[in-house]
GUVOGU-226821 format. One record per residue (C-alpha): residue number from 0; x, y, z; residue in three letters. Coordinates in pm, 1 decimal, decimal comma. Example, Ala and Ser with C-alpha at 12.3 -4.5 7.8 and 13.67 -1.06 7.14 Angstrom:
% GUVOGU-226821
+-----+----------+----------+----------+--------+
! num !       px !       py !       pz ! residu !
+-----+----------+----------+----------+--------+
!   0 !   1230,0 !   -450,0 !    780,0 !    ALA !
!   1 !   1367,0 !   -106,0 !    714,0 !    SER !
+-----+----------+----------+----------+--------+
This chain:
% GUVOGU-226821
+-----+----------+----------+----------+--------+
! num !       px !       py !       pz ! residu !
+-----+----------+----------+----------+--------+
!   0 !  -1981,3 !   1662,5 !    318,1 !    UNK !
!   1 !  -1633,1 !   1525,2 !    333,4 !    UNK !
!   2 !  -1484,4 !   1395,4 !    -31,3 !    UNK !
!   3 !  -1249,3 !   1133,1 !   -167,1 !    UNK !
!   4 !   -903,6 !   1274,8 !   -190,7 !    UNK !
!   5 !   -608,6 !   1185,9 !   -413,9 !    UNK !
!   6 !   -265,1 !   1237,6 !   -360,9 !    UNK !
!   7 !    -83,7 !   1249,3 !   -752,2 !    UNK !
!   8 !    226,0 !   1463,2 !   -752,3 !    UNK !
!   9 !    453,5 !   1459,1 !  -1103,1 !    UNK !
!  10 !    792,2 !   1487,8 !   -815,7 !    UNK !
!  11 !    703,9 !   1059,0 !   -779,4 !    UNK !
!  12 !    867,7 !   1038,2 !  -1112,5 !    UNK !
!  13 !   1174,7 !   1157,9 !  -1047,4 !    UNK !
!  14 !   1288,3 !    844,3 !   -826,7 !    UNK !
!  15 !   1460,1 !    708,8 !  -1133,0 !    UNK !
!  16 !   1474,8 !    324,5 !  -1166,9 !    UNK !
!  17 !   1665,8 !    281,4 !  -1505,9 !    UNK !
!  18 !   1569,8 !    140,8 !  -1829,5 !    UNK !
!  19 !   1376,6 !   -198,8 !  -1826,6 !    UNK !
!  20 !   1260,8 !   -154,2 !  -1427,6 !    UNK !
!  21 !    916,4 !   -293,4 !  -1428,0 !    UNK !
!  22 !    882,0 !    -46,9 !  -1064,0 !    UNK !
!  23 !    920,1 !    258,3 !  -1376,4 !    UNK !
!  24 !    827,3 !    618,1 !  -1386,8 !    UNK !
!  25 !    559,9 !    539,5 !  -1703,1 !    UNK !
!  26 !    338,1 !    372,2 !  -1426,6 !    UNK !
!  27 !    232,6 !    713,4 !  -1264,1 !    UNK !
!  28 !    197,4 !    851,5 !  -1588,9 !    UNK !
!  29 !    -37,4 !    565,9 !  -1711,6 !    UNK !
!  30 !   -269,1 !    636,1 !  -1421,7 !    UNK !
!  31 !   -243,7 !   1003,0 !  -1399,2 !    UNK !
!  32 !   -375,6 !   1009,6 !  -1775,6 !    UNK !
!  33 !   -617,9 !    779,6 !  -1681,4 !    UNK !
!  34 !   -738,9 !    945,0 !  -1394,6 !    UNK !
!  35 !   -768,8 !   1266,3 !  -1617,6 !    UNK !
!  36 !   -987,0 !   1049,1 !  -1872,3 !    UNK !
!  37 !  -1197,0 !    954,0 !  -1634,3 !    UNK !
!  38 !  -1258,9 !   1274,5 !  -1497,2 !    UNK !
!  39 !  -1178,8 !   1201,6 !  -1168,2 !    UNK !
!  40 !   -900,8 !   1431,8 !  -1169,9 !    UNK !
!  41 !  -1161,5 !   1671,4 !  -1112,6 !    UNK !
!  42 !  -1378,2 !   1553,4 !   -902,0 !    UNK !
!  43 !  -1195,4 !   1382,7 !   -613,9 !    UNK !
!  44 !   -958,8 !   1688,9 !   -379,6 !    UNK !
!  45 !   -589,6 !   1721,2 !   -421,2 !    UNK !
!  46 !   -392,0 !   1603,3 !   -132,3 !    UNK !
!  47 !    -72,8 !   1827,2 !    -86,0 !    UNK !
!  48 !    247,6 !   1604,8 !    -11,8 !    UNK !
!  49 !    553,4 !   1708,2 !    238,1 !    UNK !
!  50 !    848,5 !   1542,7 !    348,6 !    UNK !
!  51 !    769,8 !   1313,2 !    611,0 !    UNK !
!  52 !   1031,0 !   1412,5 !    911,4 !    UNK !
!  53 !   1297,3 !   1233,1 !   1039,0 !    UNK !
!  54 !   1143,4 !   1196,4 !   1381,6 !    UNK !
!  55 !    802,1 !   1010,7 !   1196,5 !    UNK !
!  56 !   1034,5 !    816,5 !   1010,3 !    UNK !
!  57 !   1167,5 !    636,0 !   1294,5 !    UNK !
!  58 !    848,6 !    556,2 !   1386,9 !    UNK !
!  59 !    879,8 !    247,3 !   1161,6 !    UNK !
!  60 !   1256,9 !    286,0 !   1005,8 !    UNK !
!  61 !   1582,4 !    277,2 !   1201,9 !    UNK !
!  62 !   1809,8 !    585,3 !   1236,8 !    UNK !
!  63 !   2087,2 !    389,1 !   1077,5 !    UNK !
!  64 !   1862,8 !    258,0 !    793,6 !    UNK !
!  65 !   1771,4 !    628,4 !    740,8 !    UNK !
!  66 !   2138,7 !    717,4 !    731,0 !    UNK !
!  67 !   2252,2 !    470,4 !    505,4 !    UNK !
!  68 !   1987,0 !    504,0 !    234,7 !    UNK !
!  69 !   2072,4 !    924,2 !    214,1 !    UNK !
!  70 !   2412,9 !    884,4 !    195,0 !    UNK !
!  71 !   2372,2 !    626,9 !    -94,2 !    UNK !
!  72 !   2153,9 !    793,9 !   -302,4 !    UNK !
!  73 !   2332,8 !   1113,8 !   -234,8 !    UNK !
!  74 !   2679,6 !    940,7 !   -312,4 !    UNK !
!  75 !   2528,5 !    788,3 !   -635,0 !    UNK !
!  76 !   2488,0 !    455,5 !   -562,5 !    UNK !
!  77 !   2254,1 !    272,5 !   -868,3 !    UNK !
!  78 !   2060,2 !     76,3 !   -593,1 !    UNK !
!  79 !   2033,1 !     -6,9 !   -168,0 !    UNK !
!  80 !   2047,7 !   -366,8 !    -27,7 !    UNK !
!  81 !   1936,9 !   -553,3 !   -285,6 !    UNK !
!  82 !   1981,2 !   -493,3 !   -684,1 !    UNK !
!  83 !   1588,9 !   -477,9 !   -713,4 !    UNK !
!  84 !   1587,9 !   -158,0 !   -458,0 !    UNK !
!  85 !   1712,7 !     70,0 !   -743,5 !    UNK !
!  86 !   1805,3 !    464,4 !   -621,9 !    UNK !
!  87 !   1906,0 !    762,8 !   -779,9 !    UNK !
!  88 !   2039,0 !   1117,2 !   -627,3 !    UNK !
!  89 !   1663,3 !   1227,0 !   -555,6 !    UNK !
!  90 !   1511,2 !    904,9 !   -460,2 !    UNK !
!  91 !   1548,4 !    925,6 !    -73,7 !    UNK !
!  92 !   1393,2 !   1250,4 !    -79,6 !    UNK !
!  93 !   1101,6 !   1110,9 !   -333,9 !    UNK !
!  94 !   1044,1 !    813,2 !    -75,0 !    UNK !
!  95 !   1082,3 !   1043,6 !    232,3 !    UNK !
!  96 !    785,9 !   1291,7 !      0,4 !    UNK !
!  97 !    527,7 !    949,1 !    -58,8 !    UNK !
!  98 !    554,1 !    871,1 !    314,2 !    UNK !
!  99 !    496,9 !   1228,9 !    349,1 !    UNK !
! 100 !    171,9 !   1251,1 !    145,1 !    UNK !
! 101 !     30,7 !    925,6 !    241,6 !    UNK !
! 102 !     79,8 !   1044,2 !    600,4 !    UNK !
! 103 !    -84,4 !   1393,8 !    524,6 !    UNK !
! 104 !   -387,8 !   1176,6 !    321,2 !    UNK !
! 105 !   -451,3 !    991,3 !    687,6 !    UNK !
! 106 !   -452,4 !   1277,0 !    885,2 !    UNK !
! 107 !   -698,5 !   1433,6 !    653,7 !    UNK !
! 108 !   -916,9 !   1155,7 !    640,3 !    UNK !
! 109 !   -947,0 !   1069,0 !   1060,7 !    UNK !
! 110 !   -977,7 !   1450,4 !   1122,2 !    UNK !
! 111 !  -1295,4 !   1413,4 !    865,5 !    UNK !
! 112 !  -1164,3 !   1659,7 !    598,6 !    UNK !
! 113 !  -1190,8 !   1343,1 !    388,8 !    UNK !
! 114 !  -1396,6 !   1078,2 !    372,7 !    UNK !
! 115 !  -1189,4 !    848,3 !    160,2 !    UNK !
! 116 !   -813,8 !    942,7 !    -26,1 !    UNK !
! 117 !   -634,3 !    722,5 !   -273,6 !    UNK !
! 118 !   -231,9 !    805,7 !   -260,6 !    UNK !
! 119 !   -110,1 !    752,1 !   -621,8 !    UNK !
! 120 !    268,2 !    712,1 !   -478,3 !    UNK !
! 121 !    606,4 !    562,7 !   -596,0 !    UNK !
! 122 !    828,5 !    426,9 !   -439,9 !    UNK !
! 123 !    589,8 !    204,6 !   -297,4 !    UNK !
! 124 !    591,2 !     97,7 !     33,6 !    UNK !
! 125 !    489,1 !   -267,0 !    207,3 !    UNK !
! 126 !    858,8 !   -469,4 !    195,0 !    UNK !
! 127 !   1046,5 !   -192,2 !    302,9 !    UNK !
! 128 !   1212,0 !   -298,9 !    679,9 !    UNK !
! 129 !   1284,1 !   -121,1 !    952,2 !    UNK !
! 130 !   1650,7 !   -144,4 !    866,0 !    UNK !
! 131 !   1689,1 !   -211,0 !    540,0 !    UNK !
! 132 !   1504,4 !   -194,5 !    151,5 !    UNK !
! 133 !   1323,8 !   -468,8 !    -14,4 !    UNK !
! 134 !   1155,8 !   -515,1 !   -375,2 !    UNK !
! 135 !   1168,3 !   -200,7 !   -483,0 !    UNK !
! 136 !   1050,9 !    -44,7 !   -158,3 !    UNK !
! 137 !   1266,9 !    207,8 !     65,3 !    UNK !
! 138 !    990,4 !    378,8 !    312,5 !    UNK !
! 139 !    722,4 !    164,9 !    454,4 !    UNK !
! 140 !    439,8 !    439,5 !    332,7 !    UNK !
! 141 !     97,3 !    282,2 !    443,4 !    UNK !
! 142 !    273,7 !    116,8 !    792,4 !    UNK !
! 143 !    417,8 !    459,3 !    877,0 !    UNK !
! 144 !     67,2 !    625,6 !    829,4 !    UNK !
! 145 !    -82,5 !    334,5 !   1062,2 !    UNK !
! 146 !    199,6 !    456,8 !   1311,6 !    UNK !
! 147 !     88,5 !    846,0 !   1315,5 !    UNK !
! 148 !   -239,4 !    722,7 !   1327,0 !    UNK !
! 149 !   -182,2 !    552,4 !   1653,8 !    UNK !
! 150 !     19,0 !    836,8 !   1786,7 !    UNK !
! 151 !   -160,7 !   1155,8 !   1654,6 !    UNK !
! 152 !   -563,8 !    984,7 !   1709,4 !    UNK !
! 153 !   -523,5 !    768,1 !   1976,9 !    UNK !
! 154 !   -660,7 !    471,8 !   1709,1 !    UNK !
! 155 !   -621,9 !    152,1 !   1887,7 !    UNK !
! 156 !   -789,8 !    -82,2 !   1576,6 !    UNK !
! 157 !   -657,5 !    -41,0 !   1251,6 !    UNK !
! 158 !   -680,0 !   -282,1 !   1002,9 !    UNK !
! 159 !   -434,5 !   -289,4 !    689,5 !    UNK !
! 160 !   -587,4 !   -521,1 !    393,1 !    UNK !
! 161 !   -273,3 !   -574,2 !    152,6 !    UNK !
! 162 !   -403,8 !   -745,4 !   -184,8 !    UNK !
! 163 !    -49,3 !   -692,3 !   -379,1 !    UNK !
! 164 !     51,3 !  -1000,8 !   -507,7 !    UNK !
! 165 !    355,3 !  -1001,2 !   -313,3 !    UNK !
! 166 !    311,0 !  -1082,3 !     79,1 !    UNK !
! 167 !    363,5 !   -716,2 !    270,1 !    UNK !
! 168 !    655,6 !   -859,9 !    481,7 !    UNK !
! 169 !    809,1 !   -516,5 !    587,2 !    UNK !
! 170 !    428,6 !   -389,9 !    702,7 !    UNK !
! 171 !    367,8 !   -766,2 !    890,1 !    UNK !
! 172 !    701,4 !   -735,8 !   1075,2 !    UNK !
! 173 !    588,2 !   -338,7 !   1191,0 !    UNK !
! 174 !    278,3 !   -454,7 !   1344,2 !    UNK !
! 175 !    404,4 !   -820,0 !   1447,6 !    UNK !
! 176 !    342,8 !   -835,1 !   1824,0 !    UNK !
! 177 !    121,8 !   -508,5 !   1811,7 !    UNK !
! 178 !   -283,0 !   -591,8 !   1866,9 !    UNK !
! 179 !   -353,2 !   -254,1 !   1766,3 !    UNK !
! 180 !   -321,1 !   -302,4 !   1407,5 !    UNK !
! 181 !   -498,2 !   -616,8 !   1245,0 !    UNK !
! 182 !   -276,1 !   -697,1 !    923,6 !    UNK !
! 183 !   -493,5 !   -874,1 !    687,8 !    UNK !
! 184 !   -231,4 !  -1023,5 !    359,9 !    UNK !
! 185 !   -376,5 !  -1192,2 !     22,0 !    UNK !
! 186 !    -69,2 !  -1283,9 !   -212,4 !    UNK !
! 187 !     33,6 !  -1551,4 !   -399,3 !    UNK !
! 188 !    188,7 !  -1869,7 !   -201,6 !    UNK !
! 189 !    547,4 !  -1792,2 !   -104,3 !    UNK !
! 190 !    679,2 !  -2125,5 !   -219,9 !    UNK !
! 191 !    644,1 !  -1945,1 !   -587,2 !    UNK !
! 192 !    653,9 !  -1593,5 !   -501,1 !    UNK !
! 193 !    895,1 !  -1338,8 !   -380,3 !    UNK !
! 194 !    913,2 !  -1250,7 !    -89,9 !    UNK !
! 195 !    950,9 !  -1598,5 !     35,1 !    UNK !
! 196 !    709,9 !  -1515,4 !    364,0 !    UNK !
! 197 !    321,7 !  -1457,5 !    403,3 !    UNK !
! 198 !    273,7 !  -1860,0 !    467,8 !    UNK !
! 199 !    -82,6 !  -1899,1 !    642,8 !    UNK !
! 200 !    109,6 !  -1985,0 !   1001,3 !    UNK !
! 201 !    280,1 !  -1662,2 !   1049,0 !    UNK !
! 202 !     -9,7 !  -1513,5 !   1276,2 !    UNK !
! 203 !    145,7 !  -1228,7 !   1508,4 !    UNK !
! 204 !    362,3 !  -1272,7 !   1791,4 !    UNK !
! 205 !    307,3 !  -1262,7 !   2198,6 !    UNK !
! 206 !     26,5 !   -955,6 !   2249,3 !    UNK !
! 207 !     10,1 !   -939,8 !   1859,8 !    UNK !
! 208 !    -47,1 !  -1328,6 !   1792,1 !    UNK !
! 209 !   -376,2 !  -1356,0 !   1565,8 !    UNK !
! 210 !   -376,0 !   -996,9 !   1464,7 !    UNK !
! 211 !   -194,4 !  -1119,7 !   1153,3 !    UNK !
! 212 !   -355,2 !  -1280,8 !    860,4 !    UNK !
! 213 !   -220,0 !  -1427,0 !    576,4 !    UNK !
! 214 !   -415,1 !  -1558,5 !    267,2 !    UNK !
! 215 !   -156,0 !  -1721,7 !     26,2 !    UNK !
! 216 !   -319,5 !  -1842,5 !   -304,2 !    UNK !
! 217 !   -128,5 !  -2133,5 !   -585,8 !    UNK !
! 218 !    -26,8 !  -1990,7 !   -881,3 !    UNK !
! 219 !   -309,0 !  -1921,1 !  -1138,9 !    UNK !
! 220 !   -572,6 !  -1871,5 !   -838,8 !    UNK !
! 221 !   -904,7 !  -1681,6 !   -982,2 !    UNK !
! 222 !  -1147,5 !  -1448,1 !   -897,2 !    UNK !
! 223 !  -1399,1 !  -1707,5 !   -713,7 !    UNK !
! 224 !  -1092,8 !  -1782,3 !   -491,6 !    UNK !
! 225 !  -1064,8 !  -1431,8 !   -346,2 !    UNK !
! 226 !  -1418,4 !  -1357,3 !   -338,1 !    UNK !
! 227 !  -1463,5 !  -1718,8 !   -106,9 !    UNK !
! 228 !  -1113,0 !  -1524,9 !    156,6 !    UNK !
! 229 !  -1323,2 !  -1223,9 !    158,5 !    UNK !
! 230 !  -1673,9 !  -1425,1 !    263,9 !    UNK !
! 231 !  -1561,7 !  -1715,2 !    481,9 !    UNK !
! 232 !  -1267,8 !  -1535,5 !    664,7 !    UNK !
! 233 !  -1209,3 !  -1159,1 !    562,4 !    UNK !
! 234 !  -1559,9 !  -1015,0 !    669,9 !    UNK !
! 235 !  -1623,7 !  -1200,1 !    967,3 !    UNK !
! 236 !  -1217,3 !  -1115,0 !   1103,4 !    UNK !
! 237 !  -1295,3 !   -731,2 !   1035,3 !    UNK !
! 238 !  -1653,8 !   -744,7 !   1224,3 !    UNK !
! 239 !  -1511,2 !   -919,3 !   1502,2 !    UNK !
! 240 !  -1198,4 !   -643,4 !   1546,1 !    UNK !
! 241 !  -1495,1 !   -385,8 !   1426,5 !    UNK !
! 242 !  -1162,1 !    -69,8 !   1316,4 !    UNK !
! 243 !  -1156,5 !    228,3 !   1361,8 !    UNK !
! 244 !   -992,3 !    311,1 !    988,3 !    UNK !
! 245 !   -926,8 !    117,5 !    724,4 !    UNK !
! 246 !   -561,6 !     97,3 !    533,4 !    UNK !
! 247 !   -546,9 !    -36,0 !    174,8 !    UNK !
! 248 !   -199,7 !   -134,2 !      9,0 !    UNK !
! 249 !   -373,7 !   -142,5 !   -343,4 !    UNK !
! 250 !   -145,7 !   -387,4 !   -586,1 !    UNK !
! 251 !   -278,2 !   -429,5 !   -892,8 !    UNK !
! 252 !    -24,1 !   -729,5 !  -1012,3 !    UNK !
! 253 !   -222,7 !  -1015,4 !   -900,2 !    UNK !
! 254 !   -387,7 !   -927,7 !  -1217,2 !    UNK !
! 255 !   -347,8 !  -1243,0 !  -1498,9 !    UNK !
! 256 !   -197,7 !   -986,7 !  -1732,9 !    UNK !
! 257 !     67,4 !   -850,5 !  -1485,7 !    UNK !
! 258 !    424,2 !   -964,8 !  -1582,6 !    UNK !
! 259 !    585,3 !  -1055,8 !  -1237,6 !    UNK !
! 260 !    311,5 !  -1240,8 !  -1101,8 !    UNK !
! 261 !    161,7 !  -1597,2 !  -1122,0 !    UNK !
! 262 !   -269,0 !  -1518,9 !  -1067,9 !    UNK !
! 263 !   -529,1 !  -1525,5 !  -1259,1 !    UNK !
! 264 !   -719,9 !  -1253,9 !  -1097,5 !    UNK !
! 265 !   -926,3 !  -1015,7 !  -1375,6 !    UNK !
! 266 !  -1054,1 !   -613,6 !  -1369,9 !    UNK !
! 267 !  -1357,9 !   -730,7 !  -1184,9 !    UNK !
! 268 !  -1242,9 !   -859,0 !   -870,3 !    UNK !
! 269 !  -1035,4 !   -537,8 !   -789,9 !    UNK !
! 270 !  -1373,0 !   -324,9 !   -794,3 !    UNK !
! 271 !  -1518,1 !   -587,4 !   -573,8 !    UNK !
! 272 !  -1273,3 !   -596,6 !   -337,4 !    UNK !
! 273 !  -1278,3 !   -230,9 !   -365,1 !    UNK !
! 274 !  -1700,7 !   -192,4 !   -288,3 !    UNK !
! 275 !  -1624,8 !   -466,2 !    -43,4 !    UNK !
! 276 !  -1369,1 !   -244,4 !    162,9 !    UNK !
! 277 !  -1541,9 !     55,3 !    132,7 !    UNK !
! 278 !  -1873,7 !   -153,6 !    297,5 !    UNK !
! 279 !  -1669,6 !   -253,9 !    592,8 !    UNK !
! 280 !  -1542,1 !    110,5 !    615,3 !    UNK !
! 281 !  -1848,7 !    245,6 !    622,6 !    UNK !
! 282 !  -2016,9 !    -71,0 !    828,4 !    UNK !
! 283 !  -1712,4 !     -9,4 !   1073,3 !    UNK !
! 284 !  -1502,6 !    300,1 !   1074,4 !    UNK !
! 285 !  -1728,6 !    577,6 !    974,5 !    UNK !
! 286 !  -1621,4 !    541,8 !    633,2 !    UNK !
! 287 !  -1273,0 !    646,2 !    660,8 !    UNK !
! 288 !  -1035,2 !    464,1 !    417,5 !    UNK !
! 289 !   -744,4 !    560,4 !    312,1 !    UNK !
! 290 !   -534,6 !    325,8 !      8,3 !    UNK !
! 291 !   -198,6 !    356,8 !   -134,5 !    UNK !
! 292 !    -40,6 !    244,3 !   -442,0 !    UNK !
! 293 !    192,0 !    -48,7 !   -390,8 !    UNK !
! 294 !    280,0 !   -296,2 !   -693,1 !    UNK !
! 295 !    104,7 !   -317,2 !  -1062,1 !    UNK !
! 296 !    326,7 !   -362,6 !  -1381,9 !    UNK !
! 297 !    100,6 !   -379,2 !  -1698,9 !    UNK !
! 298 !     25,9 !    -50,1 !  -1854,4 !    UNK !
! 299 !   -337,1 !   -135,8 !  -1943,9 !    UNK !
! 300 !   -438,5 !   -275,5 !  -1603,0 !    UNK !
! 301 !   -298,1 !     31,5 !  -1387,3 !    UNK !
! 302 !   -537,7 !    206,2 !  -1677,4 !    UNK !
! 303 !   -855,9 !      0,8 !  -1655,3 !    UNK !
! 304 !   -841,5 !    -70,6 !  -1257,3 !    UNK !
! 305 !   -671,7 !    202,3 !  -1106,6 !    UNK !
! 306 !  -1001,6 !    447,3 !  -1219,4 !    UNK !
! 307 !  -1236,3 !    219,6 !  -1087,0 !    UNK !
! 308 !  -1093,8 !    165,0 !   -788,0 !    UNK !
! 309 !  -1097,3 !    534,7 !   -763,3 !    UNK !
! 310 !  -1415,1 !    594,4 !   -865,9 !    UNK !
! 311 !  -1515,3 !    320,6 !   -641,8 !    UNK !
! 312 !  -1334,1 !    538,5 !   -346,0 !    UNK !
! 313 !  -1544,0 !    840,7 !   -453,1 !    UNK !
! 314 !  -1889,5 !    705,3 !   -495,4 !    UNK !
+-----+----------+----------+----------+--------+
C-alpha cells in the first residue's frame, strides 16, 4: 500500500535570510520538532532531495534568470530583485535542492510509490517568475513539479489549489494560457495585500482563459468565508475539470495570528481544507496529492497546523 511521504532536509536552513526575516531558518526547525512530536516523523517515508537540473529549470525559469541569480549569490550579493528576495552564497543551490525534492516527491507520488507527500521546503516557491524573484521566492517549486508532471506522465489536468495568503502570481503567470493546469488561488484582496494581483477577473488567457481562479477575501475574512469558496465554487470547478493530481501550495499565514497577513482564518479551517483536498484527490485523481510549503510566519501556528495537515495527508 503506497504511504504519505515527506520531504524535510536540515540543508533548507542554510539559505540564510538575516536577522529579523520573517521567511527565517527557525520556521523549518519549528515544524521539524513538531513533526517529531507528533510522531509523524516516523510514520510518513522520507523523500530524498537532488538538485533539480538546469534543463528542468527552464521548464518554468529563464536561462538568464538562472544566470543572474548564481552569479549573485555566488558574488555575495545580500538579496536578488527586490530587498525582500534575500540570498546568501548557498541559497541558489538550496532553491535549485527544494525544486529538486518537490520534483522527486511528484514523481514518486504519480508513479504510485506514494500515495500522498508533504515537501517541508524553503525557499518557497509560488511568486517566483520566470525571469526574475519575488517575496522571498527564487524557484517556482510546486509550478516546476506541475511542468515535469506534464512532460514525464503525459498529465493533461492538474489542478494547483494555492491557500497562502499571498496571491501565487509567479505559478498563475506559468500556467496563464495553458488549459492543462487549472490554477485555483484563495488570498487576501490585492488592494491590501502584496502582491498587488490575484483580483477575481484575472481568469487565464486565449486556450488557458477560465483555467484560472482567483478567490480574493477583505481583510479579517473568517473561516465560514472559505468554507462557503470551497462549497459554492471550489468543489464543483474541480469535478467539472475531474484532475488527474492534485498540487497544494500550503501557506499557513492566512492564519489570524500570522504577522504579515490581514485574515482571520483559525487552526480549524486548515485541516478542513486539508480533508477537503484529500476528498477530491481521492474522488478524482486516485488519491495522489502532493503539497509544498509556501508562506507561514508565527512559530506556534507552523506548530499546531503544519502536523495536522500532515497527519491529515497520512490518514
Amino acid at each position: 500500500m503506497a504511504t504519505t511521504g515527506i520531504l524535510l532536509d536540515e540543508r533548507f536552513r542554510r539559505h540564510a535570510t538575516g536577522e529579523g526575516h520573517p521567511e527565517s531558518p527557525a520556521r523549518l526547525r519549528v515544524i521539524q520538532e513538531a513533526l517529531d512530536s507528533a510522531g509523524l516523523l516516523r510514520s510518513c517515508q522520507r523523500i530524498e532531495p537532488a538538485p533539480a537540473a538546469d534543463a528542468t529549470l527552464q521548464l518554468v525559469h529563464t536561462h538568464d534568470y538562472l544566470t543572474r541569480l548564481d552569479a549573485a549569490c555566488r558574488q555575495g550579493y545580500p538579496y536578488i530583485d527586490v530587498p525582500d528576495s534575500t540570498i546568501c552564497p548557498e541559497s541558489f543551490d538550496i532553491a535549485r535542492l527544494a525544486a529538486g525534492g518537490v520534483i522527486a516527491a511528484a514523481r514518486q507520488v504519480a508513479r504510485g510509490e506514494l500515495r500522498r507527500a508533504f515537501c517541508a521546503v524553503r525557499p518557497p516557491g509560488h511568486h517566483a517568475e520566470a525571469d526574475r524573484s519575488m517575496g522571498f521566492c527564487l524557484l517556482n517549486n510546486i509550478a516546476l513539479a506541475a511542468c515535469v508532471l506534464k512532460a514525464e506522465f503525459k498529465y493533461d489536468r492538474l489542478l494547483i489549489v494555492d491557500f497562502d495568503v499571498h496571491h501565487c502570481n509567479g505559478t498563475q503567470h506559468t500556467f496563464d494560457a495553458d488549459p492543462s493546469v487549472l490554477v485555483i488561488s484563495l488570498h487576501a484582496h490585492p488592494n491590501y495585500m502584496y502582491p498587488g494581483t490575484g483580483f477575481e477577473d484575472e481568469a487565464g488567457v486565449g486556450r488557458g482563459h477560465g483555467y484560472t481562479m482567483n478567490i480574493p477575501f477583505l481583510p479579517g475574512a473568517t473561516d465560514d468565508e472559505y468554507r462557503a469558496a470551497f462549497t459554492d465554487r471550489i468543489i464543483p470547478a474541480v469535478a467539472r475539470y475531474a484532475p488527474q493530481m492534485v498540487l497544494v501550495s500550503a501557506g499557513f499565514d492566512a492564519h489570524e495570528d500570522d504577522p504579515l497577513g490581514n485574515l482571520s482564518l483559525s487552526d480549524e479551517i486548515f485541516a478542513w481544507m486539508t480533508k477537503t483536498l484529500v476528498d477530491l484527490a481521492e474522488r478524482h485523481a486516485q488519491g495522489r496529492l502532493l503539497s509544498a510549503l509556501e508562506g507561514g510566519y508565527d512559530a506556534g501556528v507552523l506548530a499546531r497546523c503544519v502536523p495536522e495537515h500532515v497527519r491529515l495527508l497520512a490518514e
